[in-house]
C-alpha positions in Angstrom: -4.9 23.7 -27.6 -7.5 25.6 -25.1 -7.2 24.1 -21.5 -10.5 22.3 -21.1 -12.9 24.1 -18.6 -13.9 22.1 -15.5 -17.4 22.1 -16.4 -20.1 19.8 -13.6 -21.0 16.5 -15.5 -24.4 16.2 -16.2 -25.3 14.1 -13.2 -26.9 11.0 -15.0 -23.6 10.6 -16.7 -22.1 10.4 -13.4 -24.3 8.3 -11.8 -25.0 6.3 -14.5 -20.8 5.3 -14.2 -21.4 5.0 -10.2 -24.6 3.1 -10.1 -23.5 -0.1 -11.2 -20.7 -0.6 -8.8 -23.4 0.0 -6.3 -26.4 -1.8 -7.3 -24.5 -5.0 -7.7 -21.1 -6.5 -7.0 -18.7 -6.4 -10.1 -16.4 -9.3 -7.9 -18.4 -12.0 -9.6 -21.0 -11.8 -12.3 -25.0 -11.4 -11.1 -27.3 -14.3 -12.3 -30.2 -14.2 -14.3 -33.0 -11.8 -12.7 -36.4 -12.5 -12.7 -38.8 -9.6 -14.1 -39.8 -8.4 -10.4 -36.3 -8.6 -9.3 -35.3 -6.6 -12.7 -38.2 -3.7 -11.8 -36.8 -3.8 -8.1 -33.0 -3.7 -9.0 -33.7 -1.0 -11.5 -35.7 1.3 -8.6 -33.2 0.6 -6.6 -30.3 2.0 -8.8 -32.5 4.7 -9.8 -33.0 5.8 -6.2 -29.0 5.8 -5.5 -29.0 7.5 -9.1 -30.4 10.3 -7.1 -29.2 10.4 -3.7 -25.6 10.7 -5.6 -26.9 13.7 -7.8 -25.9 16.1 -4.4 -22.7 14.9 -4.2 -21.7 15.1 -7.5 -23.0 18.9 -7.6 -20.3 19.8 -4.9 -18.0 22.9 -5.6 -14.9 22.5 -3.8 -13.8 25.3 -1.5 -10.1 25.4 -2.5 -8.0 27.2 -0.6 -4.8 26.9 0.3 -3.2 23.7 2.5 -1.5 25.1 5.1 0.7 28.5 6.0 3.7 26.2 5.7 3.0 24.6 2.3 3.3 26.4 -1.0 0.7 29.4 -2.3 0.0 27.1 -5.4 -1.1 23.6 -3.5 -4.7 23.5 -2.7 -7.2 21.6 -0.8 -10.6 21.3 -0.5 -13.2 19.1 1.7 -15.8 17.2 0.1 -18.3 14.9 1.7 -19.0 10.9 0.2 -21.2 8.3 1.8 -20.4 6.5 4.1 -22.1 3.4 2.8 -22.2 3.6 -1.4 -25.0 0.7 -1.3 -27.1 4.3 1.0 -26.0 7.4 -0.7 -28.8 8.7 0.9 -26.9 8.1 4.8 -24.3 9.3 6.6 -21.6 11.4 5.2 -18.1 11.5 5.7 -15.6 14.2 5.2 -12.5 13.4 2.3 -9.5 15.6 2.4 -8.6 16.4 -1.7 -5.5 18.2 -2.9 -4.2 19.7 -6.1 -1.2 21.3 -8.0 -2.8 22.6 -10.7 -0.6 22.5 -14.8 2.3 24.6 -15.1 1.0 24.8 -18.9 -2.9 25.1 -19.1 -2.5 24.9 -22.9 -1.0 21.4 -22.9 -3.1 19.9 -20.5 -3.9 16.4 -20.7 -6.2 15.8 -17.8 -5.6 15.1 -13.8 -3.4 12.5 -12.2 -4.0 10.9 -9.2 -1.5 9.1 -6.8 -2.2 7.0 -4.0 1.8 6.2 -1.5 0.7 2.6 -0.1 -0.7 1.7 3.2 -3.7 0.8 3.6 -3.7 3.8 6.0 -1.2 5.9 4.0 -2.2 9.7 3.8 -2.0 11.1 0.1 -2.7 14.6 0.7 0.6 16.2 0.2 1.9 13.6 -2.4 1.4 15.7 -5.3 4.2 17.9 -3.3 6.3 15.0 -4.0 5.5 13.8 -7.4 6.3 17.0 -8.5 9.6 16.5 -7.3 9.7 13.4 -8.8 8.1 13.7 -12.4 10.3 15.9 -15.3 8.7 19.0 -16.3 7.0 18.1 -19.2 4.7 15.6 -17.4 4.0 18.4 -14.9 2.4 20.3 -17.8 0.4 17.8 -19.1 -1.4 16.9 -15.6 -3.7 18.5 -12.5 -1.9 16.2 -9.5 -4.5 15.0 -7.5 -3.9 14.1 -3.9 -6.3 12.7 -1.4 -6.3 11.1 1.9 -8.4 8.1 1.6 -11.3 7.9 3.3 -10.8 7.0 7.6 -7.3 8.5 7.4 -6.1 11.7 7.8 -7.9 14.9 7.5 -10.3 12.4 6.0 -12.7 11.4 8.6 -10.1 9.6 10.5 -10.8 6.3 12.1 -9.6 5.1 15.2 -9.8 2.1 17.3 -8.3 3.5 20.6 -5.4 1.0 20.6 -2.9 1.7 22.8 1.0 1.7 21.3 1.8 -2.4 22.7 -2.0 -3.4 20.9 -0.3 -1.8 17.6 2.9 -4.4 17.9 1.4 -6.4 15.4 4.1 -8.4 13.5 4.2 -11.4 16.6 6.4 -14.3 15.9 4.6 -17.9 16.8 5.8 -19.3 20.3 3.5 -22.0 21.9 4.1 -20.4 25.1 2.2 -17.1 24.0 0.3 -18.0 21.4 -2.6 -18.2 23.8 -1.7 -14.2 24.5 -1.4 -13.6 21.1 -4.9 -14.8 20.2 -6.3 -12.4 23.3 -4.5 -9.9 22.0 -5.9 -10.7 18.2 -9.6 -10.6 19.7 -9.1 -7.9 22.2 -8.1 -5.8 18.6 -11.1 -6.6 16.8 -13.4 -5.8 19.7 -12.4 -2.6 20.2 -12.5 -1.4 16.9 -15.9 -3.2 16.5 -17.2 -0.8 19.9 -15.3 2.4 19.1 -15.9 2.2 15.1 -17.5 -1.3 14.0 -20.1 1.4 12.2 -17.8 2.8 10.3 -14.9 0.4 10.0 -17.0 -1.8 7.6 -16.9 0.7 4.9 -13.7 1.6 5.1 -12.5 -0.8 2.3 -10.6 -0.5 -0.8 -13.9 -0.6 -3.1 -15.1 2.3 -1.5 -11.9 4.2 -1.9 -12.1 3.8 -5.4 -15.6 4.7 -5.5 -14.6 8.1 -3.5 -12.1 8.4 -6.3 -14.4 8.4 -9.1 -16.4 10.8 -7.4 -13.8 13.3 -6.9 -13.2 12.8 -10.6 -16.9 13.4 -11.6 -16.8 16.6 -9.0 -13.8 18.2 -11.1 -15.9 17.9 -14.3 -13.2 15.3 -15.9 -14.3 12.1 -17.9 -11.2 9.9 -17.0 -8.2 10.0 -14.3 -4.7 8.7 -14.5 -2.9 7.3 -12.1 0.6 6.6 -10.2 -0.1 4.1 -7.5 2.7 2.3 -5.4 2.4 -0.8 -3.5 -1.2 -0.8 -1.7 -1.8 2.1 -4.7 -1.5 -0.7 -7.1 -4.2 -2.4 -5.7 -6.3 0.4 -5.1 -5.9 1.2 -9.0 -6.7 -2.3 -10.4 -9.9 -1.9 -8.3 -10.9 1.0 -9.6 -9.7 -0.7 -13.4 -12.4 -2.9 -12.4 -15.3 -1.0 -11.0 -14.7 1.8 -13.6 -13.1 0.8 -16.6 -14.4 3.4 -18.5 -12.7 5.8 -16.4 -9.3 4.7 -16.6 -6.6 6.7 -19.0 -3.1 6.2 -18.1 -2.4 3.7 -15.1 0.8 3.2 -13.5 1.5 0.6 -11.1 4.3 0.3 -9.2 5.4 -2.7 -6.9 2.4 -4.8 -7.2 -0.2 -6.4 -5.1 -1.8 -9.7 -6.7 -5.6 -9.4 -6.0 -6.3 -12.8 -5.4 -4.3 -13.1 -2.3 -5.5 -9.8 -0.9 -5.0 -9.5 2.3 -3.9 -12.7 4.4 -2.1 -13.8 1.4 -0.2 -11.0 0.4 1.3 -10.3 4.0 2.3 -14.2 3.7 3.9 -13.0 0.8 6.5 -11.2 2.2 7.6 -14.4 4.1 7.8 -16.0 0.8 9.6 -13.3 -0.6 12.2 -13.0 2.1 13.6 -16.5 1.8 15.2 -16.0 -1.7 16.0 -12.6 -1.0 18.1 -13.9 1.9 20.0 -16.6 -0.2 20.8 -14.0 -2.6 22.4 -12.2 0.4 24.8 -15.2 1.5 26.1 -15.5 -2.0 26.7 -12.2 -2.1 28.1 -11.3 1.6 30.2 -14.8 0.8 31.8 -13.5 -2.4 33.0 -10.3 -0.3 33.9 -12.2 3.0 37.5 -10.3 2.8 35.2 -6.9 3.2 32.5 -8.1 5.4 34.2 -11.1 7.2 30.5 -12.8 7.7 31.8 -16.4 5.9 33.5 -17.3 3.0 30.6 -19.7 1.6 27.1 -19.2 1.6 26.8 -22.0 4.2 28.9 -19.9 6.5 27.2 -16.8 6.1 24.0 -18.6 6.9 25.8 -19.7 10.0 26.8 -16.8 11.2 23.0 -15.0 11.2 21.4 -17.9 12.7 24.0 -18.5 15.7 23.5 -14.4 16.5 19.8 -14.9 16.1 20.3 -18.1 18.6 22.7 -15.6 21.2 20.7 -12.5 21.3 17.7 -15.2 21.8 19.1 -16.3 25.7 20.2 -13.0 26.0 19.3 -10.1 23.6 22.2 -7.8 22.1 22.2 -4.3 23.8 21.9 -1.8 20.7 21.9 1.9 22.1 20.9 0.7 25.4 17.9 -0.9 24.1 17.6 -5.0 23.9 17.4 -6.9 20.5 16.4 -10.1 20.2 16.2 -13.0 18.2 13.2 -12.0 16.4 14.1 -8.7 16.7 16.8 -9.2 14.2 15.2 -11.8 12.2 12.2 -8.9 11.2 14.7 -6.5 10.7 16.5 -9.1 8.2 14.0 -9.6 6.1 14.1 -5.4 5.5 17.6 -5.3 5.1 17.9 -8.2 2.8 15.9 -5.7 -0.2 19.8 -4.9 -0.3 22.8 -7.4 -0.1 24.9 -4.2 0.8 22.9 -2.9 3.4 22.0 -6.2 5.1 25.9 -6.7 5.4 26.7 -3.4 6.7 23.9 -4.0 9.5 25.3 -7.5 10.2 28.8 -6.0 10.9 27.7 -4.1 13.3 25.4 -6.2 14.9 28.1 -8.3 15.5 29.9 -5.4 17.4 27.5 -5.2 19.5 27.1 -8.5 20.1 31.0 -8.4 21.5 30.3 -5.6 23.2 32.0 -3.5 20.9 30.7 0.1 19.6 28.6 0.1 16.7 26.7 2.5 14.6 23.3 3.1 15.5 22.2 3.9 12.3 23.1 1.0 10.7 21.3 -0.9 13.4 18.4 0.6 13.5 16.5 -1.8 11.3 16.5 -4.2 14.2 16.0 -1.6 16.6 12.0 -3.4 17.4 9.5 -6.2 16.1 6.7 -3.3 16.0 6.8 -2.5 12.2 3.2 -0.4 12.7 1.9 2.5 12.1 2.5 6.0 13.1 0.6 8.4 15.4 0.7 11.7 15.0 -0.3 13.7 12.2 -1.5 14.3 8.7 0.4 16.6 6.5 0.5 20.2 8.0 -0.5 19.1 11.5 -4.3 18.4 11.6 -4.2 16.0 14.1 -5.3 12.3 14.2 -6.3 9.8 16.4 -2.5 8.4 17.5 -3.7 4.6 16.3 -5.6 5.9 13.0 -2.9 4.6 10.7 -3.4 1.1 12.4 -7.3 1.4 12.5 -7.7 2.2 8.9 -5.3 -0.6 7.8 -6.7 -3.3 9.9 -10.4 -2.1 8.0 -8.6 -2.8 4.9 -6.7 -5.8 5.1 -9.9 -7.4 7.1 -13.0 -5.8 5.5 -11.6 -6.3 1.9 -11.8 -9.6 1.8 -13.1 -11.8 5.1 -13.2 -14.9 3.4 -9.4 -15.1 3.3 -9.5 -15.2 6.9 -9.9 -18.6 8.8 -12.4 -17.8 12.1 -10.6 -21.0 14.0 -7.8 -19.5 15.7 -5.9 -23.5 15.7 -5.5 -22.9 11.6 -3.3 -20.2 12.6 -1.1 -22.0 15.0 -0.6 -25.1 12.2 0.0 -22.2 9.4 2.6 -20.3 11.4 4.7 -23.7 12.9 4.5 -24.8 9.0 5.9 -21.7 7.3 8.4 -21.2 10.1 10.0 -24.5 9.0 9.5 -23.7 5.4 10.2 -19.9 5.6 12.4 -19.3 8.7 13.4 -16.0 8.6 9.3 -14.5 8.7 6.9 -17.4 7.8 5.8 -17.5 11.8 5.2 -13.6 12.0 3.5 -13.7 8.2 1.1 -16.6 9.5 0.2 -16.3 13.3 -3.0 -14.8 14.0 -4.1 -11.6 13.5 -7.3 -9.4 14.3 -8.9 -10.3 11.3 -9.9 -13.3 12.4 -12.5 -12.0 14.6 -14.0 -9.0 12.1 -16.8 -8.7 10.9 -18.0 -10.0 7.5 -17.0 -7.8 4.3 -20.3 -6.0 3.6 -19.0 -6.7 -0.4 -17.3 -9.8 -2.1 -13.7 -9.5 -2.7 -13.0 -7.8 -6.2 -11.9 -10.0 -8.9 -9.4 -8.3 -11.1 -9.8 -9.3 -14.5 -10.0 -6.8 -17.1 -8.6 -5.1 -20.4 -7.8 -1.8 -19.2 -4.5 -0.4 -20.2 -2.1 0.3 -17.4 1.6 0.0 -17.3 2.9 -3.0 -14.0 6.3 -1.9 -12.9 8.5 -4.3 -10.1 11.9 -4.6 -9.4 12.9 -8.3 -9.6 14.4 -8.0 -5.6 11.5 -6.6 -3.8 10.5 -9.0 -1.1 7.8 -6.9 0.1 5.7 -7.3 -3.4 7.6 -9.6 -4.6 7.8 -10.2 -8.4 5.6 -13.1 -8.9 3.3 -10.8 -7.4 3.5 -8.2 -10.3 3.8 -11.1 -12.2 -0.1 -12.1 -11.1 -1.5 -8.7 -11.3 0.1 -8.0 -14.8 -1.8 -11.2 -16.3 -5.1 -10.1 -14.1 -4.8 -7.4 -15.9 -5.0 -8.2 -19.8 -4.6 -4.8 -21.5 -1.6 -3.8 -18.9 2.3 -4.2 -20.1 4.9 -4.8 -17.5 8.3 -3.5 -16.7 10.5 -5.3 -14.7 13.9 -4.5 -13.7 16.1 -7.4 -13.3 18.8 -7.2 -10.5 16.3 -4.1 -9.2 16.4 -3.4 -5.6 14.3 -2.0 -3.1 10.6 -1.7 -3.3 9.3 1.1 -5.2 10.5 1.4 -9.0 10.0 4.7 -10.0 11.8 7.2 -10.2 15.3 5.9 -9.9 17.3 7.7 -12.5 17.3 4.1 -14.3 17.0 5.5 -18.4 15.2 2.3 -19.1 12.4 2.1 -16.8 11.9 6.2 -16.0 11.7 6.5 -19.5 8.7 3.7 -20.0 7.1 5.3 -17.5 7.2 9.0 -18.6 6.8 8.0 -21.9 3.5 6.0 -21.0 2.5 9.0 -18.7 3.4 11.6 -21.6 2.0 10.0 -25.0 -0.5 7.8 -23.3 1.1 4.8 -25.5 2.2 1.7 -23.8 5.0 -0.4 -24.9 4.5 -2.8 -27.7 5.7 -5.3 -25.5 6.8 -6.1 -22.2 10.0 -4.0 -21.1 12.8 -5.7 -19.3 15.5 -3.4 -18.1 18.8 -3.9 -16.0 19.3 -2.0 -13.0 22.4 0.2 -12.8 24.4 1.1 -9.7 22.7 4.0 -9.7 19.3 3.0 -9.1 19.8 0.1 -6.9 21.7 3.0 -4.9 18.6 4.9 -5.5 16.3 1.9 -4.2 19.2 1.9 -1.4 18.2 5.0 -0.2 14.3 4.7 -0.7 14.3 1.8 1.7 16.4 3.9 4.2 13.7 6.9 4.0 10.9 7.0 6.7 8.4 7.5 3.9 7.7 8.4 0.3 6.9 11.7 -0.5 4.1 13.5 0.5 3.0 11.0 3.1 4.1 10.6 6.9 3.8 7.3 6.8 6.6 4.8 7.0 5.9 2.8 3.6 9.5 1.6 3.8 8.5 -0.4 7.3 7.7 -3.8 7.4 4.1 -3.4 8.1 3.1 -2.1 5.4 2.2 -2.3 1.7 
């Protein structure tokens, strides 16, 4: 078979797919139009029909990434409006890559990837999903990297946040909780005075648009897709806006749409809680190894009374302080793993007698922050040093406003309540948070409920999206199947050498055939060690961002 040609779409085919994500809202069905408002609506669309027809005309000046990066990996700056709703105003700058087939004459199309975030870079990620995916999938696809729009080389975003204003995961206390809701404002106003402009538009509706965009500008009909954590809901929007579009989805460690965003980061309190039981049974079974308590009870014990100590007087790791919440953050990491959460505990009691410990195994209670990174995007273009932040508070806020209460008292109740109920992380998941003071979403939340086909995959011990959350975007998402890997660990499925689930995934990815039903597998030691490792890594590949931190999707 001939490689198809990457001929330009005839623009009213393209615009013709954009326009109705932009002449209306697909997050809740339109009502019955009047004939003027019909004649006005249908000028209107015609208008942004137009004002899209330059951008869809673009010929991307590949060349290649960086000196550093390998002769074959390309990128290319396009420009997208800034607002969809005005094609016909400001541009912005989006950062795409590629890694073109390794066999032209089995090519099946382009796949896109998207690491997490919001505010994760996806430039260099096809770098690592061709690590990641076995040969014959790297014939069949272009990989398609982007930044999303605001981060990266992507018309970054910034706030000008200093580092303490990015310390964002803040554990209730009534003695600072009037700080705290400073702080929360203080967030919101600068980003509304150094980017409110922009900020707005930075929303996951928009990315997706900016993806179908780049997939009209490389002449192809449809796109597939691996998307991971944030990425999953990134991809169900674009299920939604574009349903047309969609070939061969793959979600992996999913976000449930309805509870976008308030919800979701409530989620991980929710998720924690039997995550940690699972760990006292199991550090209780091996008490002889770990010596934490020989009952569930005990082991219980023994966190909470070094919580309680480091509290009047935190635990000197490396020369740096921990305390109580400190350790009860970096719990609800560790506890993705029985084993690791163990090994940390060990040491942490070291410490806590004064005794050498290692470091390494510490360091997921070495700080509360759990925020971005500054720095750079892949191959050193710098970025603003709070971009990651800026971008992700647009998200999480500008998605979906409504989920956020404006009366800064709801977040006190919310955050004593789901302490009590989920003491480990309920007061961090709860208390307030800048979004409380943003703007309006200039859009309706999107409402996930479609037929495409797309494959859900979620290990059954990821607290960070936890199952029921796959759960919810699997039945949002009627023509999907779901894999789930029972006794899986870690968050982030795929790869991990697991026969059962790689192999519904590449063979989804390959044939373009989802399962007949609903896969269950069983992890292995192999890929929980696998997942082990993953949440150990600073990031997944191809993006500097710490996905594996605790705030972040």
């Amino acid at each position: 078979m001939r490689r198809r040609r990457l001929l330009p779409l005839l623009a009213v085919s393209v615009t013709a797919t954009l326009a109705p994500a932009l002449a209306t809202s697909t997050a809740t069905a339109a009502p019955a139009a009047s004939p003027s408002a019909v004649s006005r609506s249908t000028a209107s669309s015609s208008a942004a029909e137009g004002a899209l027809d330059r951008y869809v005309k673009q010929k991307p000046k590949w060349k290649r990434c960086d000196a550093d990066a390998p002769a074959k990996f390309q990128c290319a700056t396009i420009k997208v409006p800034l607002d969809y709703r005005a094609p016909g105003g400001k541009r912005i700058d989006l950062a795409i890559s590629r890694l073109k087939s390794t066999a032209p004459d089995k090519r099946h199309g382009v796949l896109f990837s998207n690491p997490g975030g919001p505010g994760g870079s996806g430039l260099y990620m096809p770098l690592g999903i061709q690590e990641m995916l076995p040969k014959a999938t790297q014939r069949k696809y272009d990989l398609i990297g982007f930044d999303p729009r605001g981060v990266g080389r992507s018309s970054p975003v910034s706030c000008g946040l200093k580092p303490k204003e990015e310390d964002w995961l803040r554990p209730y206390k009534k003695a600072t909780f009037a700080k705290d809701v400073a702080w929360a404002r203080g967030v919101a106003n600068k980003c509304e005075k150094k980017a409110g402009a922009t900020l707005r538009h930075i929303t996951t509706r928009n990315t997706a648009r900016d993806m179908d965009l780049i997939r009209a500008i490389l002449g192809e009909k449809k796109i597939s897709y691996l998307g991971y954590s944030y990425g999953t809901y990134l991809g169900a929007v674009y299920t939604q806006l574009f349903p047309g579009r969609a070939d061969r989805f793959v979600l992996d460690s999913a976000v449930e749409p309805a509870r976008a965003w308030r919800g979701m980061i409530q989620w991980w309190a929710e998720g924690a809680e039997p995550a940690f039981d699972r760990w006292t049974e199991w550090a209780a079974a091996r008490s002889a190894t770990y010596g934490l308590g020989d009952t569930p009870k005990k082991v219980d014990r023994t966190f909470w009374d070094l919580v309680a100590r480091a509290e009047k007087k935190p635990i000197e790791v490396e020369g740096q302080p921990t305390t109580g919440d400190d350790i009860r953050i970096g719990m609800r990491g560790a506890v993705f793993s029985p084993e690791y959460a163990s090994e940390a505990m060990v040491e942490l009691k070291k410490a806590a007698a004064g005794k050498p410990a290692s470091a390494k195994k510490l360091a997921v209670f070495a700080g509360s922050a759990g925020t971005g990174t500054a720095g750079a995007a892949g191959g050193g273009a710098e970025v603003p040093s709070d971009n990651s932040m800026a971008s992700f508070w647009a998200v999480v806020c500008g998605d979906n406003s409504a989920a956020w209460s404006r009366d800064p008292e709801s977040y006190r109740r919310d955050a004593i309540a789901d302490k009590r109920r989920y003491p480990l992380f309920g007061d961090f998941a709860s208390s307030i948070k800048p979004c409380a003071f943003w703007d309006k979403s200039v859009e309706p939340a999107t409402r996930v409920n479609n037929k495409v086909g797309s494959l859900v995959v979620q290990n059954e011990w990821d607290s960070q999206t936890p199952l029921p959350s796959g759960q919810a975007l699997h039945a949002d998402l009627k023509g999907s199947k779901m894999v789930t890997v029972l006794g899986g660990e870690g968050h982030g499925v795929y790869p991990n050498g697991n026969a059962c689930s790689d192999g519904a995934v590449n063979g989804y990815l390959l044939a373009g055939k989802l399962p007949a039903k609903d896969v269950t597998c069983e992890a292995t030691t192999g890929s929980n060690a696998e997942a082990r490792e993953n949440q150990k890594r600073d990031t997944l590949p191809g993006s500097p961002l710490p996905e594996r931190a605790p705030g972040r999707f």
